[in-house]
Phi, psi and omega in degrees: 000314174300330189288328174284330163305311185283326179263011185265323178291324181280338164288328177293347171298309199308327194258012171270306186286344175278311190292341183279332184275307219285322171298332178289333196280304189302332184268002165258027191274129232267331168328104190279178181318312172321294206287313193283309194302307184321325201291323181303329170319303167288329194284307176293338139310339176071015173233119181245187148245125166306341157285351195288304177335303176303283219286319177275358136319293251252338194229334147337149182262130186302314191301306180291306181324310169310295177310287163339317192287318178275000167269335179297316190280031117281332146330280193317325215278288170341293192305351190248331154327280158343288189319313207288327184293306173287358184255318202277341172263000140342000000 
């Protein structure tokens, strides 16, 4: 039982170090900052082409996609913050 344990922990070691290379490999991706934010823009709009989807898989940076996201979702916030603040001092 212990011999299955030990080999059940390196694989999951094993697919950890895969999954940290295969992100580092993803974070070297060429896409600029621009091309990603627009890309976050439209997604938080709903509407993609499934080829546009496919080519900004293949090629974004996780790392800007992330960062993108969360400044488009302080965008968002702000903006509704604005919006609520002018119709209640009407």
């Amino acid at each position: 039982m212990a011999r299955q344990d030990t080999l059940g922990l390196a694989a999951y070691l094993q697919n950890g170090v895969l999954g940290m290379q295969d992100l580092k490999e993803a974070s070297k991706r060429k896409a600029s900052f621009g091309s990603t934010m627009k890309a976050v823009l439209w997604s938080f709009f709903g509407v993609r082409k499934k080829s546009d989807y496919e080519k900004d898989a293949a090629q974004l940076n996780p790392v800007h996609v992330i960062i993108a996201g969360v400044i488009g979702a302080l965008i968002f916030i702000m903006t509704l913050i604005m919006i609520v603040k002018s119709v209640v001092a009407k």
